[in-house]
One Martini backbone bead per residue (centre of mass of N, CA, C, O) as a GRO file, in nm:
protein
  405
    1UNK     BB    1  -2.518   0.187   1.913
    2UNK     BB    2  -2.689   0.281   1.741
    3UNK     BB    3  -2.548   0.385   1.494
    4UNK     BB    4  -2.424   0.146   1.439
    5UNK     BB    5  -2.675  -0.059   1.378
    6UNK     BB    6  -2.752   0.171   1.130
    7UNK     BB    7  -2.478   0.063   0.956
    8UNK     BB    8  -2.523  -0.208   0.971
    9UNK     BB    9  -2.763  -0.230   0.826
   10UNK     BB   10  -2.727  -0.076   0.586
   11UNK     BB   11  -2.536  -0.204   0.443
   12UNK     BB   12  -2.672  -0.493   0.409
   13UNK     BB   13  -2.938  -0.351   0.248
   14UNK     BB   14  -2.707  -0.271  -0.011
   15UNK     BB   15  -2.545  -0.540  -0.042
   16UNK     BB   16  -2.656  -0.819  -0.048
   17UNK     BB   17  -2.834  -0.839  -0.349
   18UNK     BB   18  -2.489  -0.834  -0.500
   19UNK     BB   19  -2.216  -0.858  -0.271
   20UNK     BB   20  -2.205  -0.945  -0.005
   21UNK     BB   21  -2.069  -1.242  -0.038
   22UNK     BB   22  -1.811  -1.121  -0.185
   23UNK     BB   23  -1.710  -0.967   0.099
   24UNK     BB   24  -1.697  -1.234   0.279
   25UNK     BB   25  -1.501  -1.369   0.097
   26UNK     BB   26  -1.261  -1.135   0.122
   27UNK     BB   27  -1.257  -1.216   0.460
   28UNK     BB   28  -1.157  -1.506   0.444
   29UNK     BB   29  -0.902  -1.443   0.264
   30UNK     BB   30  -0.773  -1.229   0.396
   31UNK     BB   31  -0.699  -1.470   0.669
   32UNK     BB   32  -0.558  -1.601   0.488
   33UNK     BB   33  -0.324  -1.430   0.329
   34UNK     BB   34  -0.228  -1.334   0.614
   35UNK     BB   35  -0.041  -1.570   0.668
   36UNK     BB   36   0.216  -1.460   0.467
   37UNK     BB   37   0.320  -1.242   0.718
   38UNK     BB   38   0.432  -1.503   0.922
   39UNK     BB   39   0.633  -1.730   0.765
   40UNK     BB   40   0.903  -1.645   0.863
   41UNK     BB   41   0.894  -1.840   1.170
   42UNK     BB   42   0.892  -2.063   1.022
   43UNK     BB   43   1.171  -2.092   0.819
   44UNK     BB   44   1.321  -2.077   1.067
   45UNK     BB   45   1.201  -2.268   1.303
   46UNK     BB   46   1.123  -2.530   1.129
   47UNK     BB   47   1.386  -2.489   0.848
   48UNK     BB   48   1.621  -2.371   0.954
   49UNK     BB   49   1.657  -2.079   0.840
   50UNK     BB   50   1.749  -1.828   0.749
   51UNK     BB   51   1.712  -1.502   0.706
   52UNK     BB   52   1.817  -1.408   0.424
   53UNK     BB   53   1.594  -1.681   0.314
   54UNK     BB   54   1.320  -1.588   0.426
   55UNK     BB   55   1.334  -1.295   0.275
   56UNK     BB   56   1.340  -1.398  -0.009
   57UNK     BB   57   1.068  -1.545   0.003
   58UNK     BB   58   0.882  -1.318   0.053
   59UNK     BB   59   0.990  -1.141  -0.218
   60UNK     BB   60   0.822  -1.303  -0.391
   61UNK     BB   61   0.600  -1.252  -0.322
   62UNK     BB   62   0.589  -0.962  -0.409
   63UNK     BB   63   0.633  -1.036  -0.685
   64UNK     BB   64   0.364  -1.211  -0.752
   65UNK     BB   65   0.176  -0.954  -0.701
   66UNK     BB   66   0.226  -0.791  -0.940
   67UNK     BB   67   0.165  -1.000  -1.154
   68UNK     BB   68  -0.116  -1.088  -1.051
   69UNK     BB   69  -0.266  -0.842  -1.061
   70UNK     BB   70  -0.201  -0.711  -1.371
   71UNK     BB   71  -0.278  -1.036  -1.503
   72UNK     BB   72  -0.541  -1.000  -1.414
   73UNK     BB   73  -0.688  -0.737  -1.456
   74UNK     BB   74  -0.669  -0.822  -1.779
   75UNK     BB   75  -0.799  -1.123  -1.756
   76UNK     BB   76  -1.091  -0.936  -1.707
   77UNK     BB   77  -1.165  -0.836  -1.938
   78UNK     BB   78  -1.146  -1.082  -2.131
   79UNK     BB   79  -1.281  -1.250  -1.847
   80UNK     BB   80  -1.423  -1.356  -1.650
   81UNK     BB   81  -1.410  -1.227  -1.274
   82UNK     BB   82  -1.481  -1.553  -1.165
   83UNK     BB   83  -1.268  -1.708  -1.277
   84UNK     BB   84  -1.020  -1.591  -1.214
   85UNK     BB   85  -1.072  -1.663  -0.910
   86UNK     BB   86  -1.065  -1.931  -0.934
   87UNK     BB   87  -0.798  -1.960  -1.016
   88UNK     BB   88  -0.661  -1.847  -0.791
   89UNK     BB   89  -0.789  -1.996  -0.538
   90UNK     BB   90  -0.632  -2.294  -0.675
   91UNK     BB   91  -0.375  -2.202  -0.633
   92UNK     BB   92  -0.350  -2.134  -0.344
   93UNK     BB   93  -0.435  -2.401  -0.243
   94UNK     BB   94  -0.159  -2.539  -0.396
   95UNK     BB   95   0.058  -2.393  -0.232
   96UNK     BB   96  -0.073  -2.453   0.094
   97UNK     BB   97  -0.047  -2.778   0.057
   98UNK     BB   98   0.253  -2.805   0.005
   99UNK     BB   99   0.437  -2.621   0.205
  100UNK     BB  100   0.496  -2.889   0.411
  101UNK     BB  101   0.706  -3.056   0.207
  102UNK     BB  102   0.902  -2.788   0.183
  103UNK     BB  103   1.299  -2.698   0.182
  104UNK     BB  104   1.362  -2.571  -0.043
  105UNK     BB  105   1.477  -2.195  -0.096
  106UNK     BB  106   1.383  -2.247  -0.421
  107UNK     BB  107   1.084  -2.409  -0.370
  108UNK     BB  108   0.975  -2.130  -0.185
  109UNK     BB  109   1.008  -1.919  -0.379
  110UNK     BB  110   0.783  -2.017  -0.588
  111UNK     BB  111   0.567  -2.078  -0.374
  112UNK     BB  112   0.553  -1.760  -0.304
  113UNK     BB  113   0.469  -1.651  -0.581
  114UNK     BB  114   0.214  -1.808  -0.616
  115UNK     BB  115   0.093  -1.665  -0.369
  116UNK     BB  116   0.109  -1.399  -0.433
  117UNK     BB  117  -0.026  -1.414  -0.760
  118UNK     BB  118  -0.317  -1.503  -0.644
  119UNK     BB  119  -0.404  -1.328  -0.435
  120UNK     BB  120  -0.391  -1.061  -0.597
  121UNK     BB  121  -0.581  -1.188  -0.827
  122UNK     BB  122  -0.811  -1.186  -0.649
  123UNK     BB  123  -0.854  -0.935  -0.556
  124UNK     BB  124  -0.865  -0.799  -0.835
  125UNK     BB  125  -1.138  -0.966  -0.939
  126UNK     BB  126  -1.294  -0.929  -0.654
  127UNK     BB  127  -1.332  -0.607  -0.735
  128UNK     BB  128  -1.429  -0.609  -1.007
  129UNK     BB  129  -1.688  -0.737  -0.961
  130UNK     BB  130  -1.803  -0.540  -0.741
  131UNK     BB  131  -1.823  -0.322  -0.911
  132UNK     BB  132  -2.029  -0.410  -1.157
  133UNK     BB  133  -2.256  -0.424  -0.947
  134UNK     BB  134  -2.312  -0.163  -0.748
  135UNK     BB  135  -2.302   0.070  -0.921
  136UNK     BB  136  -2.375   0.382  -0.756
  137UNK     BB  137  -2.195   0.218  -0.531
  138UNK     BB  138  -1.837   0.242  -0.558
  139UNK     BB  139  -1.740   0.364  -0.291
  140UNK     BB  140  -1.903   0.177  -0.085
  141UNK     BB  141  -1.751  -0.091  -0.223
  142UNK     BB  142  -1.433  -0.003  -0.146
  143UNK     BB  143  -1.491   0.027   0.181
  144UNK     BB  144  -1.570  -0.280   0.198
  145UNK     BB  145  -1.311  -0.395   0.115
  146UNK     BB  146  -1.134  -0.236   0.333
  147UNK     BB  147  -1.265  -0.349   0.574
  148UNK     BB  148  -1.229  -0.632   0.525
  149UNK     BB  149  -0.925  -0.649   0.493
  150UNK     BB  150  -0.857  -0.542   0.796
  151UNK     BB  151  -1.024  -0.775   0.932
  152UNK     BB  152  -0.875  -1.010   0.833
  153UNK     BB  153  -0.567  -0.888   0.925
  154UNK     BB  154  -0.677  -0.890   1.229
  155UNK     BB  155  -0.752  -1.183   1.275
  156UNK     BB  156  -0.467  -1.317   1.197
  157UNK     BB  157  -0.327  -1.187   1.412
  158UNK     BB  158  -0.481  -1.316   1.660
  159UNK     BB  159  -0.430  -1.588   1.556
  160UNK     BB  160  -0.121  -1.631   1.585
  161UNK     BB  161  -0.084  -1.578   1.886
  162UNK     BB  162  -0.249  -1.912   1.929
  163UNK     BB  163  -0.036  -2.032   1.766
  164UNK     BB  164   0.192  -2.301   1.709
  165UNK     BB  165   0.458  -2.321   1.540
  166UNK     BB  166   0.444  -2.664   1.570
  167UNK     BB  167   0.158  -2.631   1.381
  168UNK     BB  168   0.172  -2.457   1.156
  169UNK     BB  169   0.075  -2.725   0.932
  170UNK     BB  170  -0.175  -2.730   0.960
  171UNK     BB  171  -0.287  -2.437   0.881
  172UNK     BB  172  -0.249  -2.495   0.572
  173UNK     BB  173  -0.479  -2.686   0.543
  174UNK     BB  174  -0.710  -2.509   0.641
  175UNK     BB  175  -0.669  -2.333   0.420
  176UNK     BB  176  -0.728  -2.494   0.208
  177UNK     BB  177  -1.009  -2.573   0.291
  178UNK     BB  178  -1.138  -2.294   0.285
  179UNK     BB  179  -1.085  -2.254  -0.027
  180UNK     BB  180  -1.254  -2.467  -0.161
  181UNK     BB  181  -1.510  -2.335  -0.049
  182UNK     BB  182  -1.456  -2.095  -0.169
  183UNK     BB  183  -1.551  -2.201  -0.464
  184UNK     BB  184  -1.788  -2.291  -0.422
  185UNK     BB  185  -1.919  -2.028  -0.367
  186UNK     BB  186  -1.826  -1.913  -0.636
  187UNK     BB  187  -2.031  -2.085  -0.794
  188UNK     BB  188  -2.275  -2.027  -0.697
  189UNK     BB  189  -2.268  -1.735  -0.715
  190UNK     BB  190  -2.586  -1.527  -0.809
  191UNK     BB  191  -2.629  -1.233  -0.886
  192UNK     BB  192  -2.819  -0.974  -0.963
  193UNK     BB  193  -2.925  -0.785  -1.149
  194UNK     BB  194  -2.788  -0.463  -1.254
  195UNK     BB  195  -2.920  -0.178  -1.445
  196UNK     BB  196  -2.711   0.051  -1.333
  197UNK     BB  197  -2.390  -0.016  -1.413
  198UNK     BB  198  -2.264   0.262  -1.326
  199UNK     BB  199  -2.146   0.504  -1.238
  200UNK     BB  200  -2.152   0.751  -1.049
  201UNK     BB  201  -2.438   0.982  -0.938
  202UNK     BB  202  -2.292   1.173  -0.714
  203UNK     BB  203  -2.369   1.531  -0.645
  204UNK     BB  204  -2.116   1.489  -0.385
  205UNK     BB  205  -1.892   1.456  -0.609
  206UNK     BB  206  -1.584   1.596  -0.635
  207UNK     BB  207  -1.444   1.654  -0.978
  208UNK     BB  208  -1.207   1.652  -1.229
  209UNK     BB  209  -1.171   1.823  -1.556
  210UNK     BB  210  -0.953   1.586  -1.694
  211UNK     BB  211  -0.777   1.432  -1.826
  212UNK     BB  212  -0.740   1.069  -1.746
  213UNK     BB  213  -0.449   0.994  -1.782
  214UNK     BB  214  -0.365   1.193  -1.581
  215UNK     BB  215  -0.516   1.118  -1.303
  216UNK     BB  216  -0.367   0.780  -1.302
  217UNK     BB  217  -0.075   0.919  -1.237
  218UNK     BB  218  -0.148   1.074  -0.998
  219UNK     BB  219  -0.230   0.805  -0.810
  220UNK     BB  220   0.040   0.627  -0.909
  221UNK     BB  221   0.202   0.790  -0.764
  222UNK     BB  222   0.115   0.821  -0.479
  223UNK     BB  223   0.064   0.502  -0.452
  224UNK     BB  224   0.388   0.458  -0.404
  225UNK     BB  225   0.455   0.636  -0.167
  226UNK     BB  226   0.289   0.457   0.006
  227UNK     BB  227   0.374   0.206   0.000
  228UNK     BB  228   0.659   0.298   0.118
  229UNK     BB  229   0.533   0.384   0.408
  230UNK     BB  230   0.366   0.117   0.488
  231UNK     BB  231   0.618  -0.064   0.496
  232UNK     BB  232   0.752   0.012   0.744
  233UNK     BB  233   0.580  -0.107   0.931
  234UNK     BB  234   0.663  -0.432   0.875
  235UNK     BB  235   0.981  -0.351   0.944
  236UNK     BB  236   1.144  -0.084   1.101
  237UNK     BB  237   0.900  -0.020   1.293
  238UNK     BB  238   0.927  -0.243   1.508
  239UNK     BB  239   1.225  -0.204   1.553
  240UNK     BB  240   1.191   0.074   1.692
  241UNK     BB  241   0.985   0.034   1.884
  242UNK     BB  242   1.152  -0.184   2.049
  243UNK     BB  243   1.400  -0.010   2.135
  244UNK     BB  244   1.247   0.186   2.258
  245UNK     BB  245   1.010  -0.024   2.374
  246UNK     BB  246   1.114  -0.278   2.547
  247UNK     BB  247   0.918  -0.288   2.777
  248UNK     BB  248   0.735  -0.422   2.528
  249UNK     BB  249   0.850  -0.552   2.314
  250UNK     BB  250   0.603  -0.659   2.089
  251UNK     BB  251   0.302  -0.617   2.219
  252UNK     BB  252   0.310  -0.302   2.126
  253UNK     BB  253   0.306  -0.341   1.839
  254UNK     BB  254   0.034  -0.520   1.844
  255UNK     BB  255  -0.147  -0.261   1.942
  256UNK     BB  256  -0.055  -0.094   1.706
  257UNK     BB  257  -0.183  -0.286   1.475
  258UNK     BB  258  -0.477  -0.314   1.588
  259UNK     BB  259  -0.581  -0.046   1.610
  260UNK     BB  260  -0.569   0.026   1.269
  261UNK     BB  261  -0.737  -0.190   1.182
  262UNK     BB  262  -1.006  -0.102   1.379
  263UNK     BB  263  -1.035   0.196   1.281
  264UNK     BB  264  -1.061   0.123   0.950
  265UNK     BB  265  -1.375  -0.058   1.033
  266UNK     BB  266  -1.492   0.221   1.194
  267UNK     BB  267  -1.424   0.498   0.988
  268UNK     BB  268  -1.457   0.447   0.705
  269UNK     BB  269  -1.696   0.529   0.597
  270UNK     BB  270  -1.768   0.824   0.767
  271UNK     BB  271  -1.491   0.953   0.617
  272UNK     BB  272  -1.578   0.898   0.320
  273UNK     BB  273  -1.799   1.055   0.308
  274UNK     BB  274  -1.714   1.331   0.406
  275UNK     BB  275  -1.486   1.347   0.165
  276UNK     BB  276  -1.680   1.332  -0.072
  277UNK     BB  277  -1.722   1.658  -0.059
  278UNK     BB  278  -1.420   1.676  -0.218
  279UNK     BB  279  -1.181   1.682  -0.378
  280UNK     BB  280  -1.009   1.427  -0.462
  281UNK     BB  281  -0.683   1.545  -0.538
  282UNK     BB  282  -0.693   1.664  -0.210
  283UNK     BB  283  -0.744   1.383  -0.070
  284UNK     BB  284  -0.498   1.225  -0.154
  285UNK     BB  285  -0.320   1.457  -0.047
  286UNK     BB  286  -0.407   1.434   0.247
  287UNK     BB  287  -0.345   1.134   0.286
  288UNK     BB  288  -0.037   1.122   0.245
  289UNK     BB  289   0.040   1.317   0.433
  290UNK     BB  290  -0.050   1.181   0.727
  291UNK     BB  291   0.110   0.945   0.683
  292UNK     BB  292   0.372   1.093   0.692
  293UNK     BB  293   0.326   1.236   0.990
  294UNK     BB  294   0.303   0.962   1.123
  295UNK     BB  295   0.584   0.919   1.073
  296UNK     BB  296   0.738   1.193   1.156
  297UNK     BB  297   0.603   1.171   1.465
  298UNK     BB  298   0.855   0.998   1.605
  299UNK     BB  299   1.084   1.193   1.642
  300UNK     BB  300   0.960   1.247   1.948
  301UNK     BB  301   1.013   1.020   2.100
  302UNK     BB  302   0.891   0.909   2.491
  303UNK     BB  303   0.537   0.828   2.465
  304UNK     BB  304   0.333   0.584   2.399
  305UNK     BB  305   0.090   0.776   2.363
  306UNK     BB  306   0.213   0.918   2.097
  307UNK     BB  307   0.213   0.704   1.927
  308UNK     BB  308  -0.127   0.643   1.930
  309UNK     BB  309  -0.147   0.882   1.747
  310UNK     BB  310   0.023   0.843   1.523
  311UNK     BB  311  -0.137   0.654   1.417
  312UNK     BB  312  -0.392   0.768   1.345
  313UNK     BB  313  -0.314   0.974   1.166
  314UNK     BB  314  -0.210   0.742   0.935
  315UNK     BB  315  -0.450   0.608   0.922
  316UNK     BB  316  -0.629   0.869   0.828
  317UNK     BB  317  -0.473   0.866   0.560
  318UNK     BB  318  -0.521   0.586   0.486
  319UNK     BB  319  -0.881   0.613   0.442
  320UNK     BB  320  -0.850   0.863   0.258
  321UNK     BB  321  -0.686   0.724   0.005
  322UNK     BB  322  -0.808   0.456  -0.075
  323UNK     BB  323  -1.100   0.518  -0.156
  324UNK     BB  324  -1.042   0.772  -0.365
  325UNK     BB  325  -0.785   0.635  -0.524
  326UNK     BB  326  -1.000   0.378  -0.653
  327UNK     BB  327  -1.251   0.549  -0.735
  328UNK     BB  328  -1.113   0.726  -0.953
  329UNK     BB  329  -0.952   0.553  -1.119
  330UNK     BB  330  -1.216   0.365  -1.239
  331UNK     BB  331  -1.342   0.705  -1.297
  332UNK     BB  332  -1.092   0.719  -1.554
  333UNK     BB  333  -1.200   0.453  -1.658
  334UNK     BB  334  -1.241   0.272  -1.923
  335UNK     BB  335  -1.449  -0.028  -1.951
  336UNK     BB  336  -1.229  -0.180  -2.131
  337UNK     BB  337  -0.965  -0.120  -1.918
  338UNK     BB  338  -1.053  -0.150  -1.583
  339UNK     BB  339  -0.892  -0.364  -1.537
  340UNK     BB  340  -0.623  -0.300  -1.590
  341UNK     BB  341  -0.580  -0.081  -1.349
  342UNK     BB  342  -0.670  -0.265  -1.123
  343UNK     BB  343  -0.397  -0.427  -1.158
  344UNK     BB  344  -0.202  -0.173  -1.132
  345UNK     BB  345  -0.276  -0.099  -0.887
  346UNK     BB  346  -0.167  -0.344  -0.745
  347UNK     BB  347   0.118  -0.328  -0.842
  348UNK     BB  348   0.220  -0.133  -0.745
  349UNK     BB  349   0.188  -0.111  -0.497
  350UNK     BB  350   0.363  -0.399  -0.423
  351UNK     BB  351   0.612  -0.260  -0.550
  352UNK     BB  352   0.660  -0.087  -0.294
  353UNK     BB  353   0.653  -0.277  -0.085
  354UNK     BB  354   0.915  -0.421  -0.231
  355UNK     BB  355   1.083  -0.187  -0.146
  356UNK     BB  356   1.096  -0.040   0.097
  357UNK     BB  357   1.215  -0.186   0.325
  358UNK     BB  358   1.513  -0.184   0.195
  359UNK     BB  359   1.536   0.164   0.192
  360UNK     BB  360   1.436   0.174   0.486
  361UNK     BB  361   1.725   0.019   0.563
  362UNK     BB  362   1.932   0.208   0.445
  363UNK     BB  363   1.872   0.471   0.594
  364UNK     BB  364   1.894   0.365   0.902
  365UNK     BB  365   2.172   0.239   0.883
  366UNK     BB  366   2.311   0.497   0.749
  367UNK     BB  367   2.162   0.698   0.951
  368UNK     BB  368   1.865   0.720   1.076
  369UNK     BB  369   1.578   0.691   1.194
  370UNK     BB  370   1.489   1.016   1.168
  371UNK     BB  371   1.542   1.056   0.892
  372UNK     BB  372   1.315   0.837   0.764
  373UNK     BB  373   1.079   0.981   0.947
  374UNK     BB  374   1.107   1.259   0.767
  375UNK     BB  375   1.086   1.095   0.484
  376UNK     BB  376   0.806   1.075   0.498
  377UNK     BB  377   0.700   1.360   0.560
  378UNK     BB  378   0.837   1.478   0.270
  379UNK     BB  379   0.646   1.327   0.091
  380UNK     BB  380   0.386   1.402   0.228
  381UNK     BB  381   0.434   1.731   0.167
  382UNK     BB  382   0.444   1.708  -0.171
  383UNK     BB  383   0.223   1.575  -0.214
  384UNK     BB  384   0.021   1.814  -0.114
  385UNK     BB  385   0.164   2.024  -0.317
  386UNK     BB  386   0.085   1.883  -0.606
  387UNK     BB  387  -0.221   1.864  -0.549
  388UNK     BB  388  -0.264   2.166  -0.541
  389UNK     BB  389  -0.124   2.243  -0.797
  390UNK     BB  390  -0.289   2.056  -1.003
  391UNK     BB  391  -0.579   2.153  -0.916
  392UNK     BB  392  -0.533   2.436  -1.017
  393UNK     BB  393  -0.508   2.352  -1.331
  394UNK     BB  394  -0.848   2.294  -1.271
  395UNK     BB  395  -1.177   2.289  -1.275
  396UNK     BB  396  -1.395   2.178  -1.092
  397UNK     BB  397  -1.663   1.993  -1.068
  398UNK     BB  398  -1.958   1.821  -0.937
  399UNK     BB  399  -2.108   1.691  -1.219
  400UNK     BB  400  -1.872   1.548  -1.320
  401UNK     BB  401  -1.721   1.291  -1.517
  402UNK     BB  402  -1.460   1.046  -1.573
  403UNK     BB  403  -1.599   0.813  -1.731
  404UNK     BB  404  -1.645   0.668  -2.003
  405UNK     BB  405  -1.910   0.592  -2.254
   0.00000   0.00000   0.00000
């Protein structure tokens, strides 16, 4: 309780007078924008939609997120992105307020993609944001960004299970509410200057001194493969899971969704921070490889207890990847065009994400689980031998810096 009490105390003081409310901001929306991933069963039971009209609109989402990122991301380059989040919190609200009246599954296609690219759009901008305010500590503003972000995604999951479907237009009108607050938050929020503006210069970061042309490509990479992978979660991950531990219905697969959550809620900051002594190249790669791992320790499948290992492990893989992986692309950016990477790196996720479903349910489909989970393992097991490959042409340097001046 002590160490908690002193990382909570310690993060407060480090964030509160630059960026705090940024990150608060992020934890309300995270709750809001993550009602989107449950909208399947309002689709089916409330207006009688068939699963691959759900499924298509849902579709639309992911396709309008890849959007989102990409060109908020560019016009934060080009102006102010406090504005560029208010006009997408502005759109996400106006989507958020029609969806009660909507009924034809192709005017709820584009209401979907309109959600889909304000959420993204404002994530991407209000990291964009936070990312300029913190100085020196852009690495510790990543993982609370990744903590909020968790946090949020596992409030909004907890709280749909205490809600009934048949209410579920209501919670639209509160989305809305709550987004329009939050506009307000963001035109009054006016953080102190911070003189120090510049890159990380933690004498703890070992960085890789080539291309960064290079460095953003293979970051890019990874980041399309974890994408691949952590999809399989939200779909068929589910369903394998059903199968197996019938006796537990969804409630299992709840369990371990809550899990996940709230590992990276306690351990984003401690082991992110031990991660930051080894080289950036290695411990993506080596993130990749866990959640590859924990993926493909399904095929073992016997004992409940096993998922819950395996849960850890991917998460695991998860923590390390997130935050050394945006913290690297951002300090490999030069400053006119870090909007536009940020936005790239939103994009390309979503993409991946928006693929992977599909591809991951074609090979359970046409081969079986086991080949599936065994096809994440060897992905993970691919990116960890590229990275060290990578890493090998070129020496570490634990002072120099990736981003241009």
């Amino acid at each position: 309780m002590t160490w908690a009490n002193h990382l909570a105390k310690k993060t407060f003081i480090q964030c509160n007078t630059r960026y705090g409310m940024l990150i608060f901001f992020n934890i309300i929306h995270s709750i809001i924008a993550s009602l989107c991933y449950f909208l399947s069963p309002y689709f089916v039971n409330n207006l009688h939609l068939s699963i691959s009209q759900a499924s298509a609109i849902i579709a639309f989402f992911s396709l309008g997120a890849i959007f989102g990122g990409l060109i908020s991301g560019k016009l934060s380059d080009l102006f102010s992105p406090k504005l560029i989040s208010i006009l997408n919190i502005l759109a996400e609200a106006a989507a958020f307020w029609t969806l009660p009246f909507l009924h034809s599954s192709l005017i709820l296609m584009i209401n979907a993609f309109i959600l889909g690219f304000s959420s993204y759009g404002f994530m991407t901008a209000n990291s964009i944001r936070i990312l300029s305010l913190c100085g020196e500590r852009k690495l510790f503003a990543i993982n609370l960004l990744e903590i909020s972000s968790n946090l949020g995604l596992g409030i909004a999951a907890l709280s749909i299970n205490l809600i009934s479907i048949k209410i579920f237009h209501e919670v639209f009108n509160y989305a809305t509410m709550f987004l329009l607050l939050l506009v307000i938050g963001l035109l009054l929020h006016q953080p102190k200057n911070n003189p120090r503006n510049a890159q990380d210069t933690s004498n703890n970061v070992k960085i890789i001194k080539f291309s960064n042309k290079k460095i953003i490509f293979f970051v890019f990479a990874n980041l399309f493969f974890v994408g691949i992978i952590i999809s399989q979660l939200g779909s068929n991950y589910a369903i394998y899971l059903q199968k197996q531990f019938p006796d537990y219905n969804f409630g299992g697969f709840g369990f371990i969704f809550a899990l996940n959550t709230f590992v990276v809620v306690f351990l984003q900051i401690p082991i992110s921070n031990m991660s930051k002594a080894y080289n950036n190249i290695f411990v993506i790669g080596l993130g990749v490889f866990l959640l590859g791992l924990g993926m493909a320790m399904l095929i073992f499948t016997h004992y409940f207890s096993w998922i819950i290992f395996a849960c850890i492990v991917y998460t695991l893989g998860e923590i390390l990847f997130f935050s050394i992986a945006q913290y690297t692309c951002y300090q490999a950016t030069a400053t006119h065009n870090k909007g536009q990477i940020q936005g790239l790196y939103r994009a390309i996720y979503a993409s991946s994400r928006f693929i992977g479903p599909a591809m991951g349910g074609l090979i359970y489909q046409a081969f079986t689980a086991k080949i599936l989970w065994t096809s994440c393992g060897v992905i993970g097991g691919l990116c960890l031998v590229s990275a060290l490959y990578f890493n090998k042409l070129y020496t570490p340097a634990s002072t120099s810096h990736l981003s241009h001046r």
